[in-house]
N, C-alpha and C positions, 0 to 999 in steps of 0.2 A: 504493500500500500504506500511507503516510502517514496518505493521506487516510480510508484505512479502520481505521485502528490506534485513532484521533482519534475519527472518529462510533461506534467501538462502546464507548470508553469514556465517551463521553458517554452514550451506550443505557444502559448498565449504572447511570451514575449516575440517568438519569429512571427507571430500572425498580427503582431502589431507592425513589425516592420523593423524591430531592433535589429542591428548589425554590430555592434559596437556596447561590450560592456566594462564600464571602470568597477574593478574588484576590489576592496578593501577587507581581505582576508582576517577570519576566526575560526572558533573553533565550531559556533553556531551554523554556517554562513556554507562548512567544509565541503556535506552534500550538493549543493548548490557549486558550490567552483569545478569539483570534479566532474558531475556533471556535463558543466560548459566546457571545461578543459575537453571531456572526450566528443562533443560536439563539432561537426563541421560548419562551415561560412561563417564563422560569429569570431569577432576582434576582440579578443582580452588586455584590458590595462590594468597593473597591476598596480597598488597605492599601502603605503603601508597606515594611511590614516583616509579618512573619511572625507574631511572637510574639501580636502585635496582633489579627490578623488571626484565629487557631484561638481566642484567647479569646472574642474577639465573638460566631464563629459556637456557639460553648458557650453564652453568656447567649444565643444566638435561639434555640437547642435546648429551652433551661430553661423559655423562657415560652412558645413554641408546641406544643413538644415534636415536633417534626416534624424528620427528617437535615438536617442542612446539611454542605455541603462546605469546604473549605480548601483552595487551589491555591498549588502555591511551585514555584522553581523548585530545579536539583538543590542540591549539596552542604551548606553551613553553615547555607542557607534552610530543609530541610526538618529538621535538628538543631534548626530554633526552634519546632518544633510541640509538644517531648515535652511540656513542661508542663501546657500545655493536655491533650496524650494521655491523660496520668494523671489528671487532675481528671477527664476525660470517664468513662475506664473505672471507677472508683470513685462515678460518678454514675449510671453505666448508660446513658451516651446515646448513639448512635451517628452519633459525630462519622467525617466519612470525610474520610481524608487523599489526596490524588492531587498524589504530586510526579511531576515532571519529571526526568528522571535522561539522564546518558550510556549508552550503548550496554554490552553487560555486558561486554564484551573490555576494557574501559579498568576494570573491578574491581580491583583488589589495584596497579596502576599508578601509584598518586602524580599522575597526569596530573591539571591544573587541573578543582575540580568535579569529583571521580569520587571523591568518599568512598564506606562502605560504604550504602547507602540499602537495599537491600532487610535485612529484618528488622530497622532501625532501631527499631523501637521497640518491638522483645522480645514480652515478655507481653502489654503494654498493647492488643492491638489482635486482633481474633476470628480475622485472616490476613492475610497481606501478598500480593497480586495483582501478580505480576513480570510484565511483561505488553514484549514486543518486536515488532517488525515481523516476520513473519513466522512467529512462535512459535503454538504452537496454544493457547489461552484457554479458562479455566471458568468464569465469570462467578456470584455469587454471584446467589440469586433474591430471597433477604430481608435485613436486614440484621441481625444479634443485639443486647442492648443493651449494647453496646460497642462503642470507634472500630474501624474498617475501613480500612486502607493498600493501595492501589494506585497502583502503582509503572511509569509510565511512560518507557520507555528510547525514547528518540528522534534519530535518526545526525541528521551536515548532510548536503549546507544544509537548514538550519530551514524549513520553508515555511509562510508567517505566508499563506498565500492560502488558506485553509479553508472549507466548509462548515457549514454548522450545524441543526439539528436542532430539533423540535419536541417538548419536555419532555412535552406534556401529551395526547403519543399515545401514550405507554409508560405506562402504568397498575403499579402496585406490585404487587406480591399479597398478600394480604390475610395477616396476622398469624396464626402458629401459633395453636390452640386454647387456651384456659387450663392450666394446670396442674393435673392431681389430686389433692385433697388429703388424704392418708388422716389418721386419727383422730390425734390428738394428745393426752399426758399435759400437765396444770395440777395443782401443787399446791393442797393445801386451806389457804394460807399466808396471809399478810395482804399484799393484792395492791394494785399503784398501776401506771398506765400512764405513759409516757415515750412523747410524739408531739413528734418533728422534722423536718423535711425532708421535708416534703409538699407536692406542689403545689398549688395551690388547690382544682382539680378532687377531687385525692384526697384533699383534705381536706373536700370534701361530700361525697364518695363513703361516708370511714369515720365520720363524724358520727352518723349514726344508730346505728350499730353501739356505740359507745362510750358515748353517752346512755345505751342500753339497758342497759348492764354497771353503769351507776354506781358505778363508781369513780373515785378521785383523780386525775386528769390532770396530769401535770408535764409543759406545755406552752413549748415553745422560742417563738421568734417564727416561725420556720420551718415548723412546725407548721399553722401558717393555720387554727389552730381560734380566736385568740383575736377578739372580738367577738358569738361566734356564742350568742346566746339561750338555744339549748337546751344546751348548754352552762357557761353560766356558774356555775353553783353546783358542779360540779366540778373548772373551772380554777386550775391554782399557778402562780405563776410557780417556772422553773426557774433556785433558788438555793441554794448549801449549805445556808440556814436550810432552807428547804424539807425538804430528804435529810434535815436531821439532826432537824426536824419527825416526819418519818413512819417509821414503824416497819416495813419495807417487807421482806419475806419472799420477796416471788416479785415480779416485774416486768416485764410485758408492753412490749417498744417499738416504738412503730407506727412504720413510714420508716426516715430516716435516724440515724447515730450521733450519738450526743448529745454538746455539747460540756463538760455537768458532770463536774468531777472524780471526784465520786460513782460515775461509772459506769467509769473508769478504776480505782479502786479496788477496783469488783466482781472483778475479776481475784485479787483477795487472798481473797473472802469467796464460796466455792463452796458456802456454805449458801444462798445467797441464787438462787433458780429466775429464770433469764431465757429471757425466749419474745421472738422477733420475729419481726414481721411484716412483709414489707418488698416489692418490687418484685426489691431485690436479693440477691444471695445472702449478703453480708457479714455475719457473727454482732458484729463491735465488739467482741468480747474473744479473746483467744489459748486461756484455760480451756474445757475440753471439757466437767467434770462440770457438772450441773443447766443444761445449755445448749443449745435446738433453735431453728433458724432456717426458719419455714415459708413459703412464696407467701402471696402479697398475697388470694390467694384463700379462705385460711383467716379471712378476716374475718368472712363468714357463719355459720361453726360459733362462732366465738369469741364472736358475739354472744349463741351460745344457753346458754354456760354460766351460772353462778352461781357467782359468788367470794368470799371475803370481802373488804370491800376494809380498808385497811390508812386507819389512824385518823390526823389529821394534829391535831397536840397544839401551838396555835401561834397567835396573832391573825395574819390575815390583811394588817392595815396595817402591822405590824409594818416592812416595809422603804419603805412610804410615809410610814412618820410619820419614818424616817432620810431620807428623799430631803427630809422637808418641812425637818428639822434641817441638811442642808447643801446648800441650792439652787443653788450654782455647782460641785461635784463632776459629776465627770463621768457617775456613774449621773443626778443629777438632770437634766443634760442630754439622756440618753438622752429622760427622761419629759419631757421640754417637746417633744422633738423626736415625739413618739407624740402629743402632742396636736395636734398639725400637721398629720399625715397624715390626708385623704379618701377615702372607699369610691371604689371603683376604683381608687385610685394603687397604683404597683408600689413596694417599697421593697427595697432593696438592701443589706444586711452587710458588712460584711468581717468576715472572723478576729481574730483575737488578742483584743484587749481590746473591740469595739466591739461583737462577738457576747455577748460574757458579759453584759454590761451592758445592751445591749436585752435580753438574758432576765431582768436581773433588774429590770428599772425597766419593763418591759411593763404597761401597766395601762388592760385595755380599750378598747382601738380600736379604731374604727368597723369594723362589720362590713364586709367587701369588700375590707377593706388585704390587697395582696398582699405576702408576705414571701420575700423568696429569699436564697441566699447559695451559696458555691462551698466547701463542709461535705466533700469527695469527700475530698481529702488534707489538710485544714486549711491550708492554705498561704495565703501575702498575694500571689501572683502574678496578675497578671494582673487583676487583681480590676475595675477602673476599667472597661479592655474589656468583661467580662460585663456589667458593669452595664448598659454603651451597649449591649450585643446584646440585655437582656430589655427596655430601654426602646424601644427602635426600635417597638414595637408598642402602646405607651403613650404616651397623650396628655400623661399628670403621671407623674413617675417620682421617686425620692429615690435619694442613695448615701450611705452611714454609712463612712467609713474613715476608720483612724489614720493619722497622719504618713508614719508609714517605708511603708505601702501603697502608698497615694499617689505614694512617688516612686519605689517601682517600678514604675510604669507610666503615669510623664511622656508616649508618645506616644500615648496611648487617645486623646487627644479630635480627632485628626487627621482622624479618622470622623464626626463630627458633621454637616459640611457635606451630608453625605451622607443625611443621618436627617431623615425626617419633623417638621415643626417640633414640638414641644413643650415642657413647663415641666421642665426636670432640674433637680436642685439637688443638686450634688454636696457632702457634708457632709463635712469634714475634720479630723477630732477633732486637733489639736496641741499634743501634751502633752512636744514638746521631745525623742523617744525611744521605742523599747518599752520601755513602762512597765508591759508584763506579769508582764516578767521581777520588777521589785520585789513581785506577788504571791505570787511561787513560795518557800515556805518556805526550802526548800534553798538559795536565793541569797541571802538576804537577809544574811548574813552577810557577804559579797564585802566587799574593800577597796572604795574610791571608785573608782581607775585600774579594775581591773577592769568594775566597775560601768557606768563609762562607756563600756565598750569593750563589754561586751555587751547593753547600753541602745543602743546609737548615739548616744549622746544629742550635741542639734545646735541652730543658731539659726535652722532654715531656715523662713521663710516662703513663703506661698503667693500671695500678691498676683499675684508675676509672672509666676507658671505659667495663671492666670486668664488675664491680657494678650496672653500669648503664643500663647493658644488662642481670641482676641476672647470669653471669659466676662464675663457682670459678676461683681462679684468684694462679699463682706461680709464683714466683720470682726467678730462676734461675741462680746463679752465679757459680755453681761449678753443676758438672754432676751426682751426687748424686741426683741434685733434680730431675733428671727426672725421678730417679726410685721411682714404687708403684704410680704410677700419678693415683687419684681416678678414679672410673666412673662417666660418663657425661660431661658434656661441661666446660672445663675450658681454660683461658686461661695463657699460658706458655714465658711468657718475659724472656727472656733471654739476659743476659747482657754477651758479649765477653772481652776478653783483648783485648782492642786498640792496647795496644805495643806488645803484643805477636802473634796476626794477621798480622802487618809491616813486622818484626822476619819474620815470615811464606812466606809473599810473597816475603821480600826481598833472602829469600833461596831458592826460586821457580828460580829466574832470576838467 
């Protein structure tokens, strides 16, 4: 009955369409690996922690866009997924969780390993799949775009002598129909688009649609419109100059939520019409009035309106001719680090400050640069891992993160050995702290103690996190070094001028 408990939850995973599972080995978990181990078509990653392990498989999600799984075993192990959970459900991916668990009678018992696992993880997940020896099972047929928990209860002795199965006889079924999208109101206002967080594809998918409209594009890096030809005489880069630029009445946002303040403040200013378009159901504001969120499928009629577009009153170099006035700030190193990047390389963000600054120092990149980032709940978690899950399938890959990113998530490169050779260069902006916090109006008043305590501010270098994980390792202070950067995996510290990044943003206000 083990033995049959075991091949039908692997069944369920190849008929959803899993190819690719990150393992996070125990001794709950054992039936389950060996199983997969004697399985064919299916890709094992192997993690010696959890947390690691559900991020990776989010960044293989992000670039192939196809499920991938995460296996742990019971108690505090499968507690290490929620982070990842949430970033997945707010990206729409349907990441599947399959823990390991004790038997349901050891529930509410304290007994070692027998926390609560079933509905672990709330909302964040389309259902939780309690699945026992014995118990009768309803197996999902599709998967929605959101993570999916299935929850395996398994008595002793453990039997590690399993069977395994062939992935690539269970065929998926094929994806619900599009959505219908009835008629939709557009003011007759002065209109500008906001495009983020598209994936490559969909971002040649809505290309033509937006050429068509001609209007202002306040494009993220995320976006992956910028480079593109037809395109270029409508792209902005997305900076307060920009918002406070354009005179913007109504505003279309193609994807994901954008990370300008500008748009957080639409929450204040409910004369202003927002329409989005998006994959997910997400609106990005709490305000209900002048605010409709439609399918991705509404891109076709949108393309057939006629708007006015909204007029941008503003020299275009305006924030290059400040990058050319302070060349070691940290926007200016955004733009050295954009002149680097080649058509096909994947390039990677992180949150806080390292996203704002590629959108504002973005300036025409080869067409092809793929751009991703983990935008779902803004968070610095995990971030290193995704990077290594979207790189796995790129030959050249780049990561952009700050300090305190960084170190939380010291054991991502443990995966490496495991990954297809190629050039990563993990780029680690060190500015001694979050140093986002000193943009935030509201803090800048803070005593110093304060200051320091909610900065983190620290002496920590990266040299021997490099060493530790066999990188080569550069030391960055002038932009010389980032030219001739060897092949293979290094990592790239980069240390900015504190005073000439102030400089920078004090001439941005």
């Amino acid at each position: 009955m083990k033995n049959l408990l075991i091949r039908s939850t692997l069944t369920a995973l190849a008929r959803l369409g899993v190819a690719e599972v990150c393992v996070a080995a125990g001794a709950r978990n054992a039936p389950l690996i060996t199983a997969l181990i004697a399985s064919d078509g299916i890709k094992l990653w192997s993690f010696f922690e959890e947390r690691s392990a559900a991020f990776f498989a989010l960044g293989r999600m992000m670039a192939d866009r196809m499920p991938v799984a995460v296996l742990t075993t019971s108690g505090t192990a499968a507690a290490e997924l929620l982070p990842a959970v949430i970033e997945a459900y707010y990206q729409g991916l349907p990441l599947v969780l399959v823990t390991a668990d004790r038997p349901r009678r050891y529930r509410g018992s304290g007994a070692p390993q027998a926390i609560e696992q079933k509905d672990l993880f709330g909302p964040y997940v389309s259902a939780c799949i309690d699945v026992e020896q014995g118990a009768s099972i309803s197996w999902p047929t599709r998967l929605a775009d959101k993570p999916l928990h299935i929850n395996v209860c398994l008595d002793e002795p453990l039997d590690a002598e399993q069977h395994g199965i062939d992935f690539l006889k269970h065929h998926p079924q094929k994806p619900l129909a599009p959505a219908v999208v009835n008629d939709f109101i557009l003011s007759g206002e002065p209109t500008a688009v906001i495009a983020c967080g598209l994936h490559p594809h969909e971002a040649r998918e809505v290309a033509p649609a937006l050429a068509k409209l001609g209007l202002p594009i306040i494009a993220e890096a995320t976006s992956n419109l910028w480079g593109r030809p037809d395109l270029a005489s409508l792209l902005l880069p997305s900076s307060e100059s920009t918002f406070r630029a354009l005179e913007i009445r109504q505003v279309i946002r193609i994807g994901g939520v954008p990370s300008a303040r500008w748009w957080r403040d639409l929450e204040n200013r409910p004369e202003v019409w927002v329409t989005n378009i998006s994959r997910l159901p997400f609106p990005g504001l709490a305000r209900k009035e002048h605010v409709q969120t439609l399918p991705w499928q509404a891109l076709d009629l949108l393309a057939e309106r006629k708007l006015v577009a909204a007029v941008f009153n503003h020299e275009k170099r305006a924030i290059q001719s400040l990058l050319d006035a302070h060349p070691l700030s940290e926007p200016a190193w955004m733009r050295e680090l954009t002149r680097r990047f080649n058509a096909g390389e994947r390039v990677f963000i992180s949150n806080s400050l390292p996203i704002r600054e590629m959108n504002l120092a973005l300036n025409s990149p080869e067409e092809g640069v793929e751009f991703f980032a983990n935008r779902g709940a803004n968070g610095i978690d995990g971030i290193v891992s995704t990077w290594l899950g979207t790189s796995a399938s790129s030959r050249n890959s780049w990561l952009i993160i700050g300090d305190l990113s960084a170190m939380y998530d010291l054991a991502a490169p443990w995966i490496m050995p495991q990954l297809p050779q190629g050039n990563r260069k993990l780029v680690v902006i060190n500015n001694r702290g979050g140093k986002i916090f000193s943009r935030v109006k509201s803090l800048r008043s803070l005593p110093g103690e304060a200051r320091q305590i909610i900065e983190n501010q620290h002496r920590v270098t990266f040299e021997p996190w490099a060493a530790m994980w066999g990188l080569g390792y550069i030391r960055a202070t002038k932009t010389s070094h980032l030219d001739k950067i060897p092949d293979g995996a290094y990592l790239i510290e980069v240390i900015a001028d504190l005073d000439e990044t102030e400089a920078f943003y004090a001439a941005m206000e």
